[in-house]
ChimeraX commands (.cxc) that place a marker at each C-alpha (Angstrom):
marker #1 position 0.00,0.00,0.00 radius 0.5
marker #1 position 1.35,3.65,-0.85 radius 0.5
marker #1 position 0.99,6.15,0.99 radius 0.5
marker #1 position -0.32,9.40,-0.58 radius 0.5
marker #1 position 1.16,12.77,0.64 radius 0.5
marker #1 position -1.66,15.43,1.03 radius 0.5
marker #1 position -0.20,19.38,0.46 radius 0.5
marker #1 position -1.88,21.58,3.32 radius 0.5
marker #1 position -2.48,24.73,1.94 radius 0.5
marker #1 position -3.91,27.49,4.97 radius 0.5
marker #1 position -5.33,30.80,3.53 radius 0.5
marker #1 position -6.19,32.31,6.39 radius 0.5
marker #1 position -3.47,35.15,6.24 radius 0.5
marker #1 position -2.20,36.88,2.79 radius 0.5
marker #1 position 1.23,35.91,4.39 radius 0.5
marker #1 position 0.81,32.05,3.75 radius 0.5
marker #1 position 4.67,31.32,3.26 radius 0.5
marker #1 position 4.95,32.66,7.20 radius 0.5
marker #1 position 3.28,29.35,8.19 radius 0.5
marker #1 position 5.32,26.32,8.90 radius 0.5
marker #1 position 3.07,24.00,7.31 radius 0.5
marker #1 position 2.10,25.75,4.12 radius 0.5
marker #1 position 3.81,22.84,1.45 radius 0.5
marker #1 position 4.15,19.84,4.20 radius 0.5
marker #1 position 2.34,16.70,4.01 radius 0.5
marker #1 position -0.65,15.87,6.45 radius 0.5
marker #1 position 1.74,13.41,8.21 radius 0.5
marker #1 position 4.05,16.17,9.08 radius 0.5
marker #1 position 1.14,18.45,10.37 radius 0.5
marker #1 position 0.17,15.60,12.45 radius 0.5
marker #1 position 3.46,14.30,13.38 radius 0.5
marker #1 position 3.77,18.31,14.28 radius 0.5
marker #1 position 1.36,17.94,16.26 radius 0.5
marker #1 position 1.86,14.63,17.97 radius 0.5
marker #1 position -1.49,13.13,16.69 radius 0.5
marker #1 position 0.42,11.08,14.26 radius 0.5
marker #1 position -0.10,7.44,15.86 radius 0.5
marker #1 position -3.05,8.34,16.88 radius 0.5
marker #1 position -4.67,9.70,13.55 radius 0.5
marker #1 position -3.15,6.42,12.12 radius 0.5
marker #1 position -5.18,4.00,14.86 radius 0.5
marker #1 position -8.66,5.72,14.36 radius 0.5
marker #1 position -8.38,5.28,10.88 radius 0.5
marker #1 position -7.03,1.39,11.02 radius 0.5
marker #1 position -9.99,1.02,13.34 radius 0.5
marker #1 position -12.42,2.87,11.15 radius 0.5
marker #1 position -11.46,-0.06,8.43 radius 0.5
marker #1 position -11.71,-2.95,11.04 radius 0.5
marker #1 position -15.40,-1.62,12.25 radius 0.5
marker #1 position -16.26,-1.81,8.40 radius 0.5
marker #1 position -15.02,-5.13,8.30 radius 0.5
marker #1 position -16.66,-6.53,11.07 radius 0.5
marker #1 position -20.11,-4.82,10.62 radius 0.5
marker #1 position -20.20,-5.93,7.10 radius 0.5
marker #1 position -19.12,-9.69,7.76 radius 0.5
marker #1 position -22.10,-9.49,10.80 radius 0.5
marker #1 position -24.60,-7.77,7.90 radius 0.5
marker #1 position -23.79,-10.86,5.74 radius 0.5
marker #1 position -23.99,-13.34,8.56 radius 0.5
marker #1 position -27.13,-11.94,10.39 radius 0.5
marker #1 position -25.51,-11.76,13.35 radius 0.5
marker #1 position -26.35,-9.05,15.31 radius 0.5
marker #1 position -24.31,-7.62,18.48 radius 0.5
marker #1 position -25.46,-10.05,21.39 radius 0.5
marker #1 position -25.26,-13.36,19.43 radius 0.5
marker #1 position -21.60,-11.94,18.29 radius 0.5
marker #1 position -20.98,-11.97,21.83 radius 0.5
marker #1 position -22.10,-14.95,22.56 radius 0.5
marker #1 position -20.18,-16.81,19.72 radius 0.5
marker #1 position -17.07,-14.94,21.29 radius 0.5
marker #1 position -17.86,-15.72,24.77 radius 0.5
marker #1 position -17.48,-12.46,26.19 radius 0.5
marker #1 position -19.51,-9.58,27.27 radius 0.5
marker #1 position -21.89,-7.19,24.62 radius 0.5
marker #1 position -19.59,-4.38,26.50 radius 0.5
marker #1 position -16.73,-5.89,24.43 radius 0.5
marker #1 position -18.32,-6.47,21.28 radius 0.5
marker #1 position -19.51,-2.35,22.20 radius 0.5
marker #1 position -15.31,-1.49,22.43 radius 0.5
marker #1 position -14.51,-3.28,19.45 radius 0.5
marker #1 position -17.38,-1.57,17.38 radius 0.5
marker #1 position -16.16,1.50,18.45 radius 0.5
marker #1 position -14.17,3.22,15.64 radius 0.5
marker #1 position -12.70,5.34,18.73 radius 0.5
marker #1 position -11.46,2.83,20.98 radius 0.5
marker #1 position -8.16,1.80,19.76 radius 0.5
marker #1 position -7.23,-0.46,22.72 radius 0.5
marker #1 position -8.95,-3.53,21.15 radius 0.5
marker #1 position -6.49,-6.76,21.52 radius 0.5
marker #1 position -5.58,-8.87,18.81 radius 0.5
marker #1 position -7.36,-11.69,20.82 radius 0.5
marker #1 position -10.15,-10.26,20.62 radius 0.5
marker #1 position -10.10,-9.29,16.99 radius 0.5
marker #1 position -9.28,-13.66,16.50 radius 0.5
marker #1 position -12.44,-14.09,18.33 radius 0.5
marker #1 position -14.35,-11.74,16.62 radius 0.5
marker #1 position -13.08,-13.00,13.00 radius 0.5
marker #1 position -13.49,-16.67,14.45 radius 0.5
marker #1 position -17.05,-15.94,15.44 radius 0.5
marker #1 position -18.04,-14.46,11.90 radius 0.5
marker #1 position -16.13,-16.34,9.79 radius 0.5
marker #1 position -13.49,-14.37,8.96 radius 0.5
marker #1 position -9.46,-14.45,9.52 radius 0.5
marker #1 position -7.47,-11.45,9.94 radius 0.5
marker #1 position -3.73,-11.26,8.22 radius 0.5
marker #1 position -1.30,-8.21,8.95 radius 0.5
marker #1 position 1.31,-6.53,6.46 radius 0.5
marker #1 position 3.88,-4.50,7.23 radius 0.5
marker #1 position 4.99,-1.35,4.34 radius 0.5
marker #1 position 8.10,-0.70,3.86 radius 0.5
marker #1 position 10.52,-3.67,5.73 radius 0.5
marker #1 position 11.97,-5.13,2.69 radius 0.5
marker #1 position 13.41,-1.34,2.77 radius 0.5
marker #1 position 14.10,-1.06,6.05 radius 0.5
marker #1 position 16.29,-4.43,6.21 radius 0.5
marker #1 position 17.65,-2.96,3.22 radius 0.5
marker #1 position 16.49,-6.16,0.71 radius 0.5
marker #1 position 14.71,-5.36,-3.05 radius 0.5
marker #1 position 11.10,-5.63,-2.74 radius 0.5
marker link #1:1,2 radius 0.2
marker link #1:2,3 radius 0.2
marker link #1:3,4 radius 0.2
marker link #1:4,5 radius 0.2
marker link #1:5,6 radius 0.2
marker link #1:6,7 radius 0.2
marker link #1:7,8 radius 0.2
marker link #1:8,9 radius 0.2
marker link #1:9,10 radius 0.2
marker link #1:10,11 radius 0.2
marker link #1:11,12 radius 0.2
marker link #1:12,13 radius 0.2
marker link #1:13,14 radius 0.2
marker link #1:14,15 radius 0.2
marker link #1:15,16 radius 0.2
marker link #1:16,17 radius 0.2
marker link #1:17,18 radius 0.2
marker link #1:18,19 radius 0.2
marker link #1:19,20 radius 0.2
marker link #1:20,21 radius 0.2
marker link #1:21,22 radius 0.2
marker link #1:22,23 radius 0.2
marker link #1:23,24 radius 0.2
marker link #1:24,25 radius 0.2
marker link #1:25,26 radius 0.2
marker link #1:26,27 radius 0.2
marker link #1:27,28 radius 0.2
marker link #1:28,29 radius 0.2
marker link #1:29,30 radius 0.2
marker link #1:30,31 radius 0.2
marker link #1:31,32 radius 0.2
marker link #1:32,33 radius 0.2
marker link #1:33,34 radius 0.2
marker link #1:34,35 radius 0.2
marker link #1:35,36 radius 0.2
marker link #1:36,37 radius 0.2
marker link #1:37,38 radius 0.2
marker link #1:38,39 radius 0.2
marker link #1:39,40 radius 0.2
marker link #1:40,41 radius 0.2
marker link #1:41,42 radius 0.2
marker link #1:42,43 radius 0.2
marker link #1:43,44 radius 0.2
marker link #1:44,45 radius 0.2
marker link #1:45,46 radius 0.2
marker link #1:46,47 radius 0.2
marker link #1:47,48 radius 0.2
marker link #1:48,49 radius 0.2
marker link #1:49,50 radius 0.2
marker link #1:50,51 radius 0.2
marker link #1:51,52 radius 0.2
marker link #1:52,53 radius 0.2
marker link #1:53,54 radius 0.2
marker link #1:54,55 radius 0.2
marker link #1:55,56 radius 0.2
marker link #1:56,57 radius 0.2
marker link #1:57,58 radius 0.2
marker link #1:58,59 radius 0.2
marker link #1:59,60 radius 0.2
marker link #1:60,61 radius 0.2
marker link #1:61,62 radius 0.2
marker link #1:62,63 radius 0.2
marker link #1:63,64 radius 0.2
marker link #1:64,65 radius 0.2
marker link #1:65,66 radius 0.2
marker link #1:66,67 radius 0.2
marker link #1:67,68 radius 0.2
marker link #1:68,69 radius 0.2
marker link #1:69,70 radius 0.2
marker link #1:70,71 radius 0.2
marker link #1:71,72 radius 0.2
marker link #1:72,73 radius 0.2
marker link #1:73,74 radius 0.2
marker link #1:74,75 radius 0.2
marker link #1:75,76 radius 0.2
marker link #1:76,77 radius 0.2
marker link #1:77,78 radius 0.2
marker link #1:78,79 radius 0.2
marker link #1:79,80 radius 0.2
marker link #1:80,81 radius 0.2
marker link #1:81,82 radius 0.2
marker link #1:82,83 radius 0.2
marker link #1:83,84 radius 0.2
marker link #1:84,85 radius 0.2
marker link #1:85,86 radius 0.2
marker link #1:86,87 radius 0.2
marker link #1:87,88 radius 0.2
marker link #1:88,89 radius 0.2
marker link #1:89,90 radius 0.2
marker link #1:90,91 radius 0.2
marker link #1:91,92 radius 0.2
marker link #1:92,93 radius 0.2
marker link #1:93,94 radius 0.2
marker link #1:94,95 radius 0.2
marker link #1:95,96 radius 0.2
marker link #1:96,97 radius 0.2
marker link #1:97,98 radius 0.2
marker link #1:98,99 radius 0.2
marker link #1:99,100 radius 0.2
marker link #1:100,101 radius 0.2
marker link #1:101,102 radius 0.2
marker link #1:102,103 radius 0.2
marker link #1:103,104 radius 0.2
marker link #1:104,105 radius 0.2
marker link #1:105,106 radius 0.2
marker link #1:106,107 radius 0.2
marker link #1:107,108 radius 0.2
marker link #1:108,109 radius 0.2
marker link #1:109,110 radius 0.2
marker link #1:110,111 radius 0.2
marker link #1:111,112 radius 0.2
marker link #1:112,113 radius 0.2
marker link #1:113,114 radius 0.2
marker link #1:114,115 radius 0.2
marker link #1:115,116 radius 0.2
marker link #1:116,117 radius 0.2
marker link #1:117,118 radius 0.2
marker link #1:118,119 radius 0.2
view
């Protein structure tokens, strides 16, 4: 997956080349900011939530019964439906996959670079 750099642009003020991020990407304005990490969670969960809503449409299973296939509390199945909460575990993401059908893999970008090896 590439990433895509986004130019901020602020026209607030005629002197626009005053601002530090006039030019940068949005991952410097966040990184800036500090919100970096957790721009990038919220928007990994956002995906996640899709994944699992959709996979619960096409199942019928609604939020208690998803519970009770992952034998744990509708509070839980509540955290991990909420694109917000990024402190979901990966166990409970197996058990929510397991319960629907579904089976989660994880990539990495960018470590064939890293270790220095062609991609």
């Amino acid at each position: 997956m590439t990433r895509k750099t986004v130019n901020v642009v602020l026209c607030e003020s005629t002197k626009m080349t005053q601002h530090k991020h006039v030019g940068s990407s949005l991952d410097d304005l966040l990184e800036s900011d500090g919100t970096l990490e957790q721009a990038e969670a919220e928007a990994l969960k956002r995906v996640i939530v899709w994944q699992i809503q959709q996979a619960m449409g096409y199942t019928g299973v609604n939020k208690s019964q998803l519970a009770q296939k992952m034998h744990t509390s509708r509070t839980v199945v509540n955290r991990l439906l909420d694109e917000k909460d990024t402190g979901v575990t990966i166990t409970t993401l197996v058990k929510a996959g397991r319960a629907l059908g579904m089976r989660w893999t994880l990539e990495s970008d960018g470590i064939m670079a890293l270790l220095g090896l062609p991609e």
